[in-house]
Phi, psi and omega in degrees: 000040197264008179272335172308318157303326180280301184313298177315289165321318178303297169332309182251031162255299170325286143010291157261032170257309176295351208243289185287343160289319168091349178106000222283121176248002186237174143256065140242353192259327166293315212268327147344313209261279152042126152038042157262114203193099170200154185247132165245129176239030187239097173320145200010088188204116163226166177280010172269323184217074173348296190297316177268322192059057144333122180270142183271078199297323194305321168311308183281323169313314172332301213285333167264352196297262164000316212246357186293330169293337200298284160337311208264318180305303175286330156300309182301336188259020142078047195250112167319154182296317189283340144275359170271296183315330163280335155310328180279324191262359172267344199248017163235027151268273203344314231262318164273344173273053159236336189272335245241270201330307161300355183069040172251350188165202203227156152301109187250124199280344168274330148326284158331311167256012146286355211242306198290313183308325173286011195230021160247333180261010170280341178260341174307298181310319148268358154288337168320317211246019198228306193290310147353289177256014172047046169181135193285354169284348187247314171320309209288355178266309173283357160259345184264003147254331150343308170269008182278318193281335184291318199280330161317312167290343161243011151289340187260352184286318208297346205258331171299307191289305235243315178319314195286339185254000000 
């Protein structure tokens, strides 16, 4: 397993590019994102639809979505679980308070806490594959091609987006 330190690093490179960038491959697509700057301290409340206080499920799937390899990368790298799920929750207070300072976007108290749940059912997911196959050498060999594979595929939306711009 000695590619899970690199992958996991590929991860989180990926990772703040999508979150804090926005996917953004030029600098004219940064100077957009520019001076965009608010804090929401209202768990799922957003400011597109006054009248309903519309919920965003897509926003919120993404987002757990995202942390989910997160959650599963720290479980491989042999990280207690209740230490990982605070990893998770410190490297998305970092992530939104990096979109806030820069001016890239706003501090979302939902992000945050959607971001940590996906990085708790990524650990989940791996005692899950640990209880399945009934052995931690085999989860940690079939999630760690997963995440090879995982990582690999978004590596390739990343190099199709900097082709297309």
């Amino acid at each position: 397993m000695k590619r899970i330190p690199w992958l996991f690093g590929i991860y989180c490179l990926l990772l703040v590019w999508i979150i804090l960038f926005k996917l953004s491959v030029s600098l004219e697509d940064l100077q957009a994102l520019a001076g965009n700057r608010s804090i929401n301290l209202i768990p799922f409340h957003y400011e597109d639809d006054m009248r309903f206080a519309r919920f965003h499920w897509t926003e919120v799937l993404e987002n757990i979505l995202i942390f989910i390899p997160f959650g599963v990368y720290l479980k491989l790298l042999n990280l207690p679980g209740k230490q990982a799920v605070l990893i998770g929750f410190l490297t998305s207070l970092a992530l939104e308070a990096g979109q806030y300072l820069g001016a890239l976007g706003s501090f979302d108290i939902t992000d945050l806490l959607t971001n940590t749940l996906g990085t708790a059912l990524g650990v989940l997911a791996y005692f899950l594959s640990m209880k399945l196959l009934r052995s931690q050498a085999r989860a940690n060999k079939v999630l760690g091609t997963l995440a090879l594979l995982g990582t690999a595929a978004l590596l390739a939306l990343f190099a199709l987006l900097t082709a297309a711009n």
